[in-house]
C-alpha positions in Angstrom: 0.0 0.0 0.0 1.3 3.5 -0.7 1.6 5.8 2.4 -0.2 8.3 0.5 -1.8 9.0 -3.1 0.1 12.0 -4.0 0.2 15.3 -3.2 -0.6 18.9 -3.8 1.4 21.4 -6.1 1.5 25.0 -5.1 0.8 27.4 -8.3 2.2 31.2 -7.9 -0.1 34.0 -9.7 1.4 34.2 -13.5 0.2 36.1 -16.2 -1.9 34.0 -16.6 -3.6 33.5 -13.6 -4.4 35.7 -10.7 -4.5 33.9 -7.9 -2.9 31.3 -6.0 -4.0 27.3 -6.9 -2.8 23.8 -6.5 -2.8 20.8 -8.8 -3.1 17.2 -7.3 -0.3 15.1 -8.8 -1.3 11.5 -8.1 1.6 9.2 -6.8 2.3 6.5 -10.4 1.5 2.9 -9.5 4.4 0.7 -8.7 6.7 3.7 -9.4 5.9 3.7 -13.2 4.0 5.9 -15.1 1.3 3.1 -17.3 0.3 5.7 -19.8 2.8 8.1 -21.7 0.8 11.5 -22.6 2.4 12.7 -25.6 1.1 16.1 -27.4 -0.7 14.0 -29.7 -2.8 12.1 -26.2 -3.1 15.8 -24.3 -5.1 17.2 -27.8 -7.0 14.5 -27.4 -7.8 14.8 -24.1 -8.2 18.6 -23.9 -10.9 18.1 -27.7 -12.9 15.2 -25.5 -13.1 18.0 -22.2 -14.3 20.5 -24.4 -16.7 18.2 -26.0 -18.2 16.9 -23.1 -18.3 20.4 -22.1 -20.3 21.3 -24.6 -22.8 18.4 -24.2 -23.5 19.1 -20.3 -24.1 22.4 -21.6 -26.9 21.6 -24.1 -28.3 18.8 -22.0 -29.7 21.5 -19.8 -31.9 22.5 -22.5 -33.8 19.4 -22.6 -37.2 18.3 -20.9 -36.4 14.9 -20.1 -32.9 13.9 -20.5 -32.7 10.4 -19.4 -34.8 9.3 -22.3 -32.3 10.5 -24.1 -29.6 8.8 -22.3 -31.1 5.6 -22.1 -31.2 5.8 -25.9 -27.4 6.3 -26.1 -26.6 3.7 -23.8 -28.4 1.2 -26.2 -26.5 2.3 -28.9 -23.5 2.4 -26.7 -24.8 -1.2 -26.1 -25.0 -1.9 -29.7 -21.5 -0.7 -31.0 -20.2 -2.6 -28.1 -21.8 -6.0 -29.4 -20.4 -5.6 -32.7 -16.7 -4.6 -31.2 -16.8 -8.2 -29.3 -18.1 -9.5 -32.9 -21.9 -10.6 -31.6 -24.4 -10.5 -34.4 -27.3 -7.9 -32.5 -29.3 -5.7 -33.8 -30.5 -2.4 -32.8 -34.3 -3.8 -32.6 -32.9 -7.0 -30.3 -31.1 -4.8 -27.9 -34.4 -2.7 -27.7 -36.5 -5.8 -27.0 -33.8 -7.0 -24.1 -35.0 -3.7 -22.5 -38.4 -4.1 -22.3 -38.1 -7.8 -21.0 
């Protein structure tokens, strides 16, 4: 077990920023760091943030939202089928639901 999980990394007020703020740095996992971020990874990362961003953002514009999320996770369910190689269809996943 690690003694602790990381710690806490003091920011001083740039040009950027105008105040004070720490950044949790997690402690890596058996002393080694399991994924490399390269530029290409953090773009990646940072376009996905955004994105979500963006999609908590117009969620709050519709009536019932977990209608709509309980249609993405069927289709979430459905991509995920044809990943493992499963032969499903969209109408078969929708029938599982109902049962």
């Amino acid at each position: 077990m690690f003694s602790k999980s990381g710690r806490y990394e003091l920011h001083i007020p740039d040009h950027y920023s105008q105040s004070n703020y720490y950044t949790f740095l997690p402690t890596l996992l058996c002393g080694k760091n399991f994924v490399n971020i390269d530029d290409e990874l953090a773009l990646l990362l940072s376009k996905a943030h955004r994105l979500l961003g963006i999609l908590e953002g117009m969620s709050g514009f519709i009536e019932n939202i977990d209608v709509i999320e309980s249609m993405l996770i069927k289709k979430e369910a459905l991509l995920s089928c044809k990943i493992d190689g499963i032969d499903v269809s969209l109408d078969d996943i929708l029938d599982l639901s109902r049962a």
